[in-house]
C-alpha positions as CSV (number, residue, x, y, z in Angstrom):
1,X,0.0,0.0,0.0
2,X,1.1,3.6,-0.8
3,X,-0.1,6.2,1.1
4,X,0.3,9.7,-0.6
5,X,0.4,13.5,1.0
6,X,0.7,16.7,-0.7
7,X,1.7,20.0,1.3
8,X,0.7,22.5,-1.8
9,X,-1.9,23.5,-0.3
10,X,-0.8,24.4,3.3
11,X,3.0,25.0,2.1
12,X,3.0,28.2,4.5
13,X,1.2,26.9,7.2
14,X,4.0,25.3,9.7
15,X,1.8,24.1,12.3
16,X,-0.2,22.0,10.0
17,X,2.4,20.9,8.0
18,X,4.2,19.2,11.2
19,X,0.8,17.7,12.0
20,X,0.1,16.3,8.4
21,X,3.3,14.8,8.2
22,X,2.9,13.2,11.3
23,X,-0.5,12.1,10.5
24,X,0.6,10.8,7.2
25,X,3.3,8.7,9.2
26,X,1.2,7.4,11.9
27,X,-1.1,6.2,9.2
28,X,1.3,4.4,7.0
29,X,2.5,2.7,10.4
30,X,-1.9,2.0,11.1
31,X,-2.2,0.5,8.0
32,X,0.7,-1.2,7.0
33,X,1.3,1.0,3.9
34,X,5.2,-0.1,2.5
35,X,5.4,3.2,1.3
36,X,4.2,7.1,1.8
37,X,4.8,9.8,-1.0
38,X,5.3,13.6,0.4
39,X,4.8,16.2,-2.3
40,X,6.7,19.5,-1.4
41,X,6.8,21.0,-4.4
42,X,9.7,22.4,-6.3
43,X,9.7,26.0,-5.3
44,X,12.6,27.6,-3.9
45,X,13.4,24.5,-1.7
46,X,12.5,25.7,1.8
47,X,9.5,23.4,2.4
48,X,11.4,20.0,1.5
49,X,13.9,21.3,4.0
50,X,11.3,21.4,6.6
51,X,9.7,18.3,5.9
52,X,13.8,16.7,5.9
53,X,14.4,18.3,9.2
54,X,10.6,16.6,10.5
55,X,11.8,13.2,9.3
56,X,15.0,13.4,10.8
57,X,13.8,14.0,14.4
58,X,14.9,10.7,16.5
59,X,11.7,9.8,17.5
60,X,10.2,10.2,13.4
61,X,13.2,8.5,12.0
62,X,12.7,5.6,14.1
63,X,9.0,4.7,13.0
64,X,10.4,4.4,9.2
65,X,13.1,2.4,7.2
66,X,15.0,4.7,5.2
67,X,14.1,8.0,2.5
68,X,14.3,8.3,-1.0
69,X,15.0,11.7,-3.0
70,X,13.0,10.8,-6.7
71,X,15.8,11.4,-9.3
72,X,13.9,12.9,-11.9
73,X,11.6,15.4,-9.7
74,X,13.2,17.2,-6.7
75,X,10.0,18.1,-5.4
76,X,8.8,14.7,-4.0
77,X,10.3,12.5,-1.6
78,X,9.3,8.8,-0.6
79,X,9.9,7.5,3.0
80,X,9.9,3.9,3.3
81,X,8.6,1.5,6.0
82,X,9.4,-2.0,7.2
83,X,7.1,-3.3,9.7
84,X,7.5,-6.5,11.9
């Protein structure tokens, strides 16, 4: 399962960008999901660094398996999850 989260449309919202990331995780973690998109955007790059510095926190990294950058569009990322 893929679970799927775009921050367009609170991109300058902080509060509820921390909250949707965290809902999106605790989700993919409810449901099993091998896999959760986050949509930044492109933009001047400020956002993705917000959303890199929420998935690095040691109690965030630790719910989730590793993160992918996609290659060919710098404005998405895919965190990965391996659950026992």
């Amino acid at each position: 399962m893929k679970l799927k989260l775009d921050l367009h449309p609170i991109y300058n919202r902080g509060g509820e960008i921390d909250k949707a990331l965290r809902g999106i995780i605790d989700e993919a973690i409810r449901k099993r999901a091998s896999e959760v998109e986050i949509i930044p955007g492109k933009g001047s790059g400020q956002l993705k660094k917000k959303v890199l510095r929420f998935l690095d926190q040691k109690e965030i990294k630790a719910l989730y398996h590793r993160i992918d950058k996609d290659a060919k569009n710098h404005g998405r990322l895919f965190v990965y999850f391996r659950h026992k």
